[in-house]
Each structure stands twice: as structure tokens, then as C-alpha cells.
N, C-alpha and C positions, 0 to 999 in steps of 0.2 A: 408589411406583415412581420412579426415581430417570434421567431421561433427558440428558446432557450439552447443552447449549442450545449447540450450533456454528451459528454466523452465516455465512450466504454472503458472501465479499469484497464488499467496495462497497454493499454493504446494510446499513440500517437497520432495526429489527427494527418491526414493528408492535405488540410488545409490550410494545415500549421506551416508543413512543407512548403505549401507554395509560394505563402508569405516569407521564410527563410530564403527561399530560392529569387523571391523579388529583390530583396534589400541586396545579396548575390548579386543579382543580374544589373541592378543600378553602380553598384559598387564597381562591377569591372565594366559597364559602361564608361562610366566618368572615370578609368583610368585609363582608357583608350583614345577619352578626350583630352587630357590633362597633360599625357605624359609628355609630349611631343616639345611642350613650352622648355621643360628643363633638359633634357635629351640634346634641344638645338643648343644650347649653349655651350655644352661638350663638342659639337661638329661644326661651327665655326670658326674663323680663326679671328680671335679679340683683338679689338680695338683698347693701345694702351697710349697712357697721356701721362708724359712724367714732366713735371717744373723741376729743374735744377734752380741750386742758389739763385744763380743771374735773372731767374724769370722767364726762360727761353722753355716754349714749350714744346716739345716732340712729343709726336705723334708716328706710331710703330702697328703695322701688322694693319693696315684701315682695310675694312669690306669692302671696297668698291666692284669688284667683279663676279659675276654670277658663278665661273666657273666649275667645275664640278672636280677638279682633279687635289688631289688629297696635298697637305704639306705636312712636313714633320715640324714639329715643336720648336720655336723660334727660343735660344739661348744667345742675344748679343751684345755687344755693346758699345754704347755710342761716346764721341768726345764731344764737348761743350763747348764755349767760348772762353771760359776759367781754365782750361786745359784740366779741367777735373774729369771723370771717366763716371757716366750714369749708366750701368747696367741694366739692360731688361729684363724687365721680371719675368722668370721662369714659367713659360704655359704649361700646363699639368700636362703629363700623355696619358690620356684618356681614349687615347687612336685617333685615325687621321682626320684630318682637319681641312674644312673645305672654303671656299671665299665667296662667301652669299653674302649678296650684299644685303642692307636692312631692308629695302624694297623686297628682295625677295624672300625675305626671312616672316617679310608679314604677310606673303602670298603663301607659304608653308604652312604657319598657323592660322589662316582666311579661310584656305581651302577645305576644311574639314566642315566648316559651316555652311559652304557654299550647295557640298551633297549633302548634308543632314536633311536643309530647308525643301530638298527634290523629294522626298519621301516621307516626310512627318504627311502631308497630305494622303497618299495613297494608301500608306501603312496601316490605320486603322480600316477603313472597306477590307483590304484584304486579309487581316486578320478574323475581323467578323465570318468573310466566305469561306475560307480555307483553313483554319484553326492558328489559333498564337503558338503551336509547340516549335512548328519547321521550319516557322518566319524568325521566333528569335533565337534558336538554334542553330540556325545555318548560320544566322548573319555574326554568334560569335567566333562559329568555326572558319566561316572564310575571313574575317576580322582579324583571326592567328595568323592564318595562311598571310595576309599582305604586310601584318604588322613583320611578321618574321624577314620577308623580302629586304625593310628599308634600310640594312648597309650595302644590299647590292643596287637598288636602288641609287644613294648615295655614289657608288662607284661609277654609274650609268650615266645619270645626267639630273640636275636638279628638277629641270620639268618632271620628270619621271616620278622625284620625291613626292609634290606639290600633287601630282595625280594620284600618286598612294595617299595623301590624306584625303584628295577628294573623295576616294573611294571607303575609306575608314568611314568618314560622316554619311557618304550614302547607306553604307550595309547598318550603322548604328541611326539611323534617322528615323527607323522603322520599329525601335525596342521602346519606347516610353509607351508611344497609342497604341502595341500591343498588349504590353503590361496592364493598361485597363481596360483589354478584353476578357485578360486571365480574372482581373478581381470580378468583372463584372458574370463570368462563368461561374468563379471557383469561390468567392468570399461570402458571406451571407451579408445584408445589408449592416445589420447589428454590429458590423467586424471590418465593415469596408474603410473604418476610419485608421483603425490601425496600417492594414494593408498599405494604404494611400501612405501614411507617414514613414513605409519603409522605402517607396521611391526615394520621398526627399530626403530622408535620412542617409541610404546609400550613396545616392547622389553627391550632398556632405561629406563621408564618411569613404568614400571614393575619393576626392578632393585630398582632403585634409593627410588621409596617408600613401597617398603616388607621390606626391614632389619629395619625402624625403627618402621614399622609400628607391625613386629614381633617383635621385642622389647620391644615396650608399651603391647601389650598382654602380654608379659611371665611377665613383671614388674606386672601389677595391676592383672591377673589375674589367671596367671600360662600356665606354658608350652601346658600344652592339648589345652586350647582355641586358642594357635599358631598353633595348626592343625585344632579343629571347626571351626573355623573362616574362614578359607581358602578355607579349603571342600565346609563351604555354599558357599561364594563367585564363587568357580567355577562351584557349582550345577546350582545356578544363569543365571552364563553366560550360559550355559547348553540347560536351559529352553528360554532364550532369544534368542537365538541364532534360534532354530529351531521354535521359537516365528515371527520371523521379518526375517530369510532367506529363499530362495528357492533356486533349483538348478542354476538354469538360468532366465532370466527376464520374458521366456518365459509362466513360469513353477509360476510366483509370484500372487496371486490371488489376490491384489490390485491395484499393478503398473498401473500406466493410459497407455492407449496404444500408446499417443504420445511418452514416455518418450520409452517404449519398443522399437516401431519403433526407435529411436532416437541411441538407444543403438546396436540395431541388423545392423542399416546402416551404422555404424561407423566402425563396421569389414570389411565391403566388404565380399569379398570370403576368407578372410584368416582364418575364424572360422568354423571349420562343427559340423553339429548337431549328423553325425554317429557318433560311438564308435567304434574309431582303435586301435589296438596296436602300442605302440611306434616302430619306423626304427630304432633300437638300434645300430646294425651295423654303419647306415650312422650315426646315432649323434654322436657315440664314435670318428669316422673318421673324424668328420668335425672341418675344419681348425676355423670358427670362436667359433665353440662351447669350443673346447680344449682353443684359448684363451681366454675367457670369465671364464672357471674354473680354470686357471690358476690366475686372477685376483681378482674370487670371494675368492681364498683361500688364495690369498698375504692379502686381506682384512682380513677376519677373523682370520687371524693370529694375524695379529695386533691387533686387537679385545681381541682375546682371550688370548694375550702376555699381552694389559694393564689390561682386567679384572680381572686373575691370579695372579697377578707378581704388579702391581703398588704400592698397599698398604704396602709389602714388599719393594718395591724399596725407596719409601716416607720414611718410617718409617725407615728402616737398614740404607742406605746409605745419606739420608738426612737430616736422625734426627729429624722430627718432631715427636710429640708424638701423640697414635694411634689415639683421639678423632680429631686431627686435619687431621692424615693422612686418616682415612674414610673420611669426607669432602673431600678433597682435590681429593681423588679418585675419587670421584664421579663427580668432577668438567670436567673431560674429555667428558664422559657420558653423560652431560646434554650439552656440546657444540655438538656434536653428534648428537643427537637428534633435538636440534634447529636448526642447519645447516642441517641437511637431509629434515624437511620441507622445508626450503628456497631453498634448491637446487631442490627441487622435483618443486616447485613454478616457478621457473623459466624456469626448463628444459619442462613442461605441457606450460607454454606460449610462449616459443620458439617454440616449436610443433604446436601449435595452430595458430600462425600467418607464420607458415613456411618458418621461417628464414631460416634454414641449415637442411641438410636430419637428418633423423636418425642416420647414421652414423657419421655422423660428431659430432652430436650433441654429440654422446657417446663419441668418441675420442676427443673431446676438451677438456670434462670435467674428461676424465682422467688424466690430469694435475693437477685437484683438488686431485680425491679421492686416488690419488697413487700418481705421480708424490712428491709433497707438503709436505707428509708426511712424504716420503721418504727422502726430503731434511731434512725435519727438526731433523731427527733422527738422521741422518747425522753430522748435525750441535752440535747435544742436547750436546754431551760428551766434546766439543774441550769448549764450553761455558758455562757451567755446576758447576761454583765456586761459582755461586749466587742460594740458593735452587730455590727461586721465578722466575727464571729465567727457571731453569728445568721443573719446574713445568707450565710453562706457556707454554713452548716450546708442553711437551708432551699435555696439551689442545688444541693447535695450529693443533697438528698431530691429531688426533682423530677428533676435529672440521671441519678439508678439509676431512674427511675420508668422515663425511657425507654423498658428493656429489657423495657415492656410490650407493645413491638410483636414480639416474640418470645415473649410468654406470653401476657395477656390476652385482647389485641387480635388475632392473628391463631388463638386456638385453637379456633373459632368454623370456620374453613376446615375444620381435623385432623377435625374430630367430623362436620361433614355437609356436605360439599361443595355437593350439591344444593340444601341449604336454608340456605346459610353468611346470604343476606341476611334469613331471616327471623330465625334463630337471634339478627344479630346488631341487628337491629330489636328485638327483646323487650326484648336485655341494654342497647340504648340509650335506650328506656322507661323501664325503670327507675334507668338510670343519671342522667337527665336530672333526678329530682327530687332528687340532691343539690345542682343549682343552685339549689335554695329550700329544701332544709332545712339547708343547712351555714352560711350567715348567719344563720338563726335561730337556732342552736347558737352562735355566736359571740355573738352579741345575747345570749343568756341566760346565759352564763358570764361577761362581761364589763360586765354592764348597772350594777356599784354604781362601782368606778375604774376600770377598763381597764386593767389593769396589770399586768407579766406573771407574778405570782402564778394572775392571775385567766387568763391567756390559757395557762395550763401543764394546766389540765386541757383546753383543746382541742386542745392538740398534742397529750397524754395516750391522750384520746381517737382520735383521727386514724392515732396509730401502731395502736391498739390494732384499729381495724379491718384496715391494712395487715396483721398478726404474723397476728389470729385467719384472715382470708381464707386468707391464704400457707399456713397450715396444712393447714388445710381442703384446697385444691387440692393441695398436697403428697399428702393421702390419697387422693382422690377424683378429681383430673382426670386426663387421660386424651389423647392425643395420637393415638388410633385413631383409624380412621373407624368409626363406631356402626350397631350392626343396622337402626336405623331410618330410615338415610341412603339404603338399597336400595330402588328403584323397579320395580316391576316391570313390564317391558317387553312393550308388546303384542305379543300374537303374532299371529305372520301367516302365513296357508296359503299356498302354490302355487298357481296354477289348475293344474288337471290336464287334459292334451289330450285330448281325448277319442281314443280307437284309431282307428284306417281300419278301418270294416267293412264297405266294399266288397266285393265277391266279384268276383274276376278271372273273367273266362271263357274 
């Protein structure tokens, strides 16, 4: 059902809000996730490797012990066999410094996946039962509360640390399958495209500004404030959030009641106000929902193949050196992001002037966000003698990904509006262990040189699940809303008056 969104003069739409407040709530997401990678790097104590003249290599300051007790800043210097004097290079004071080893330094950053994966499951049912305001409100405010703990933490004992990110990714595991309770409450379908592309957008745009922005703290200020910092900002979001959100439009104590009405006519009957449990049986079974997960996770594969793996690829195999291969990494990312608006812009005004169904609309532009990418991986290795050439290709591939906030990522709403945040809790479950199994797969194809003979069956690979997914969803998905998206609404009698049986006299 298709309702034109006219905005009364001098008003701000509340829906506008909440879209603003998603890209918000993605944004300091992923800097809750992010931050942790450049932070450790400041609280460890560096592994340093100096060749004098002779070839004599030392090796100063090595991680081998878990320990948790702080050291100060290593200034020394060592004699050679030349009887020449190599001084070691000065470690920045950034504050204390701890000796985790790299085993444990990848149980630091493991940990936060480990809770994520415990609650993308649960997190959509209960926001369906109980409303998206207090699920993702709480989880930024107790989010502040642990992040702020981790220099005492760090003082305590490393376990300790490794449980504070477990506990980060559990409270954060539960904000993405929320956020598409809120669209599928508060957005009108004409509009859910956009919405959708401000996840992945924030998400991006989270990303792309934490690691420098944690950098300049640990630079002028020290390592703790790359957690103070953080904490307030997502106490922040926190208090805003349960500031300017309600469960539903119905539920929002300023919203004008044109814009309500405007929002509640736009669903038709394919939204109820009861609270049901998910047809878990029929979703698992159904032919469009399987291909829809099949293509959400060919996506995040890819995703989670360049986010992992690129700066490694850049840097090993291409040779740039690391200040320019961060850049460059990030260069994917931000055509991502810019393309996931524009495709969300376009697939909401295709919708709205009702060129082509829903379905179609999903399946054309799977050509973009799989089909495109796929070629280009395809292509990357046979063309790949020119770095800029690689490197433009992989922007290429990531930038058509985009267009997954018009197929993937928002088809999850099409299919069951009711259940859009369990739906897309499941497909985040399972999307969530490409972030462990696509380094592995890199790791194994690359493990004798690293070179891009050997890195051509992972692009190989990579395309091959983008092409088979795209297929798949070409036959099988489906842009309705599905039989088992209908709740059925209780019914409720009359009381019945009883007659006057009085007798007149």
C-alpha cells in the first residue's frame, strides 16, 4: 500500500527522527566495536626488531606473558658485535603497558563476537514482545557503564579485560534486529529503503571515523580517554535515544496525529498491534526466506572478507606501505556507504511512483549488489598487474554491494513485517560467523607465499558465492508479505445490555 508522506508546513517529521537517531545508534555501535583494535595497541608492550650493520637481529620488549601488571616505557640500549651502540626506539607514554601475549590479544578482540553471536538470536522476539526503546537504550547505557571500567579492568587482570568485551558484544548483539523493529514500527514501506541504508551507512561511517578519532585520544591524551570518551558518547546516545524514541508512533507523546495516521495507513493490515510469537517452523521452511539468507550472508561475507583481509592484501601483496594501505582500505567503505544511500534513493522512489512490484524491484537490483561484484572479483586477479587497478576494482565491488540496502538488507521488512526483527536476527546469526570463517579461508589459501596467484582462488571463491546467492534469490525470493506474517487478532464480544423488563403499570 503505497500512501504519499505530505509533511505539515513548519514541521519536522518524527519519522525523520528516528531515521537520524538509527544512522546515531549504528554509528556508536560500530564504535564500540571498532575501538578496542587501536586502543590495544597503546596497552601493550611492542614487540621491536632492529638489524644493526652486522645483521645481528634483536629482538626487545616480546609479548610472551599474559600478565596484567603495568610497565613503564622501555628507553635502552643495547651493544652489538661492532661494539657500535643500537638504541631502542623510544615507546610513546600513552600509560601503562601491559604484556599480553598475541594469543591473548586475539582473545581480546574474539571476545566481543563471541557475546554478539548469544543475542542477535533472542534480540529480535524480544524486541517484537516488549518494544525496541528499553532494549536499545539500556544496552547503550550499560555499554558506557563497562566501557568506562576497562583501565580498571586492565589493572585487575586480563581475564577480566576479555570479559568486558564479552560483555560489550553481548549488550551490542541485540541493536541491529532491534533497529528493524523500529523501521518496521515507525518507517512507511515507501521509506524503509532509505532507513535500511542508514544502518549500513552508520555502520561505515562508525568505522571509517573511530580508529582515527581513537588515535588522536591515545596521541594527546592517553589510552584511558580512548575508553572515557567512548563511554560518554554512547551514555549520550543512551539518554537521547529514550529522549526522542517511543515504541511505536502510536505510543510517541508529540507526534502530530496527521503524520501518525499517515504512518499507521501506510501498513494496511500487514502490521498488528498483538504480540505473537514467531512461525519459526514456517520461516525456516520458506523458500523465499532461505533465499534471502542465503544472499544476506554471500553479502556479509564479502563484507567481512574486505573488512578482515584488505589492509593485509593492500599492504602484503601490493606493497603499499601501511599509512597509505589504511587509506585505501577505507576507500571501499566509504563508496559503500555513499552508494547504499543512492540505491536506497532510488529503490523508495521506484516504490513510491509504482514502477515495478516489490519483487521485481528486489530482483533487478540484485544484479547490483551480488551479480557486479561478483564479476568484478572475477575479473580482479586476471587484471591485477596494475596496484590502482586492484584497488579500484575491489572499490567497484563493495560500491555495487551497496545496492544491498534495496535487496538483502531491507527484504527481511517485504516478507514479514511483524517478525522483520526476528527474521533479521536469524540472518545476523548466521551472517556474523563470516567474521571467523573468512580469515581462515584466507589463512589457508595463502599460508606457503601470499601472493596473488595464491589470493585469486579467494577472490574466486568470494565472487562464486556473491553469482550462486544472486541466483538462488533471482528464483526464490520474493518481495510479498508471506502467509505466515498474519496474526491473528483477538476477538472481542460486546457486552450486551441487558432489556428493561420492567412492566409499566
Amino acid at each position: 500500500m503505497i500512501v504519499t508522506a505530505n509533511v505539515l508546513p513548519g514541521s519536522f517529521p518524527k519519522r525523520m527522527i528516528v531515521t537520524i537517531m538509527i544512522f546515531v545508534a549504528c554509528t556508536a555501535s560500530f564504535m564500540l566495536r571498532v575501538h578496542m583494535s587501536i586502543n590495544l595497541l597503546a596497552m601493550i608492550q611492542p614487540t621491536a626488531t632492529i638489524t644493526p650493520p652486522n645483521n645481528t637481529i634483536i629482538v626487545m620488549n616480546s609479548t610472551t606473558s599474559s600478565s596484567s601488571t603495568p610497565h613503564p616505557p622501555v628507553n635502552e640500549t643495547f651493544a652489538v658485535d661492532d661494539n657500535g651502540i643500537v638504541p631502542a626506539p623510544v615507546v610513546p607514554d600513552y600509560g601503562p603497558r601491559y604484556d599480553w601475549s598475541q594469543n591473548i590479544q586475539s582473545h581480546i578482540l574474539g571476545a566481543y563476537f563471541y557475546g554478539y553471536l548469544l543475542t542477535s538470536l533472542p534480540a529480535g522476539p524480544l524486541a517484537e514482545r516488549y518494544g525496541p526503546q528499553r532494549l536499545i537504550g539500556y544496552s547503550f547505557l550499560l555499554c558506557a557503564i563497562v566501557t568506562a571500567l576497562f583501565p580498571l579492568f586492565a589493572v585487575i587482570d586480563v581475564w577480566v579485560v576479555i570479559a568486558g568485551r564479552f560483555l560489550i558484544g553481548l549488550l551490542s548483539g541485540c541493536v541491529y534486529p532491534t533497529l528493524h523493529n523500529v523501521i518496521s514500527r515507525w518507517i512507511p514501506p515507501n521509506e524503509k529503503s532509505k532507513a535500511v541504508a542508514c544502518i549500513a551507512g552508520g555502520s561505515t561511517f562508525g568505522t571509517v571515523i573511530t580508529w582515527p578519532f581513537a588515535g588522536l585520544l591515545t596521541e594527546h591524551l592517553g589510552w584511558v580517554y580512548a575508553f572515557y570518551v567512548p563511554a560518554f558518547l554512547s551514555a549520550l546516545v543512551g539518554f537521547i535515544w529514550f529522549w526522542l524514541i517511543a515504541d511505536a508512533p502510536s505510543e510517541h507523546k508529540t507526534i502530530t496525529k496527521e503524520e501518525r495516521d499517515l504512518i499507521e495507513a501506510s501498513f494496511g493490515n500487514t502490521v498488528s498491534k498483538t504480540k505473537a510469537k514467531p512461525p519459526l517452523i514456517q520461516v525456516v521452511t520458506s523458500l523465499p526466506f532461505i533465499a534471502l539468507v542465503l544472499s544476506h550472508y554471500s553479502s556479509f561475507w564479502g563484507l567481512n572478507f574486505f573488512v578482515t583481509q584488505a589492509p593485509k592484501f593492500i599492504n602484503e601483496v601490493l606493497g603499499f606501505n601501511l599509512t597509505n594501505a589504511g587509506f585505501l582500505s577505507s576507500l571501499p567503505y566509504l563508496a559503500r556507504m555513499f552508494s547504499g544511500f543512492f540505491f536506497g534513493y532510488i529503490g523508495d522512489r521506484l516504490r513510491r511512483k509504482e514502477m515495478m512490484t516489490v519483487t521485481a524491484l528486489r530482483k533487478c537490483f540484485i544484479v547490483f549488489s551480488h551479480f557486479l561484484p561478483g564479476a568484478f572479483l572475477i575479473a580482479l586477479p586476471f587484471i591485477a598487474q596494475d596496484p590502482i587497478v586492484t584497488v579500484s576494482c575491489i572499490i567497484a565491488c563493495l560500491g555495487f554491494n551497496g545496492a544491498s540496502t534495496i535487496t538483502n538488507l531491507v527484504n527481511a521488512q517485504d516478507l514479514a513485517p511483524n517478525f522483520a526483527a526476528t527474521l533479521y536476527g536469524m540472518m545476523n546469526f548466521l551472517a556474523t560467523t563470516a567474521g571467523f570463517l573468512a580469515p581462515m579461508v584466507v589463512a589457508f589459501f595463502t599460508k606457503d607465499r601470499n601472493t596473488m596467484e595464491e589470493w585469486k582462488y579467494v577472490f574466486l571463491l568470494t565472487a562464486s558465492f556473491y553469482i550462486i546467492s544472486g541466483v538462488i534469490f533471482t528464483i526464490f525470493g520474493s518481495g510479498k508479505v508471506q502467509k505466515w506474517n498474519e496474526i491473528k487478532e483477538p476477538t472481542t464480544t460486546e457486552p450486551v445490555e441487558p432489556e428493561d423488563q420492567s412492566v409499566k403499570l
